[in-house]
C-alpha positions in Angstrom: -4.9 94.1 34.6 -2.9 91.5 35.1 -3.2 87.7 35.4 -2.1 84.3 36.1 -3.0 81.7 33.6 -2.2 78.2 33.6 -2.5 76.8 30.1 -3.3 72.8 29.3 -2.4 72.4 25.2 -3.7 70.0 23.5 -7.1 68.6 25.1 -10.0 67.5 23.3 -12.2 70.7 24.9 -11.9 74.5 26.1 -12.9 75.5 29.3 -11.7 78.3 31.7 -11.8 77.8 35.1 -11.5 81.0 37.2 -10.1 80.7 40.8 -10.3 84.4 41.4 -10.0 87.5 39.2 -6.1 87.1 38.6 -5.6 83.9 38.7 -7.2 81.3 35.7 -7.1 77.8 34.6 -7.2 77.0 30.5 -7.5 73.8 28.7 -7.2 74.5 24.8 -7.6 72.5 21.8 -4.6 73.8 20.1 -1.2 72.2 20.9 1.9 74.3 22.2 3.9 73.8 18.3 4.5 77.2 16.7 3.1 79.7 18.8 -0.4 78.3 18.2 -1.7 77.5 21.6 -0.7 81.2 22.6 -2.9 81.9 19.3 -5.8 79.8 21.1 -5.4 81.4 24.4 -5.4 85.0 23.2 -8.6 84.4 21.4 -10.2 82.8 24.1 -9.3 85.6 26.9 -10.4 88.3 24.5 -13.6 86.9 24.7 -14.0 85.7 27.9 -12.9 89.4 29.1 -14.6 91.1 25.9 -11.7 92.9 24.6 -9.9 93.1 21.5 -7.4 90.2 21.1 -4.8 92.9 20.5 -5.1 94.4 24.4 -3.4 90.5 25.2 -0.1 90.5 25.9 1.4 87.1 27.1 4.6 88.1 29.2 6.2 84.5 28.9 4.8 82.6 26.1 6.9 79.5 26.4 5.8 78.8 30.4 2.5 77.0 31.0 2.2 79.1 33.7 1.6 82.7 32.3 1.4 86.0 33.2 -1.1 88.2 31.0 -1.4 91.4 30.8 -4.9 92.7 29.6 -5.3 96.3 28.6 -8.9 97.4 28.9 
């Protein structure tokens, strides 16, 4: 499956809003330094969609704006 994620780094709060079933809204905690809001926003998918975080693949990880690909 894949989907369309737009990712807000560094807020004080995670939340997912979902505007259809491709096509998602993330704010994470984690800022965008290092790879670790990707980090955050594998973790959170995997259980939001209740798969193993290594079925996540982020297609372009330095784009707020991501396509995901979730393997099921």
């Amino acid at each position: 499956m894949i989907i369309h994620v737009k990712v807000h780094p560094g807020y004080n709060i995670e939340k997912i809003v979902r505007f259809s079933d491709k096509e998602l809204e993330v704010w994470l905690k984690e800022r965008a330094v290092k790879g670790k809001s990707n980090l955050a926003l594998i973790k959170i998918l995997a259980r939001e969609f209740k798969v193993p975080q290594e079925n996540i693949k982020i297609k372009n990880p330095k784009a707020r704006k991501k396509v995901v690909e979730i393997l099921k």
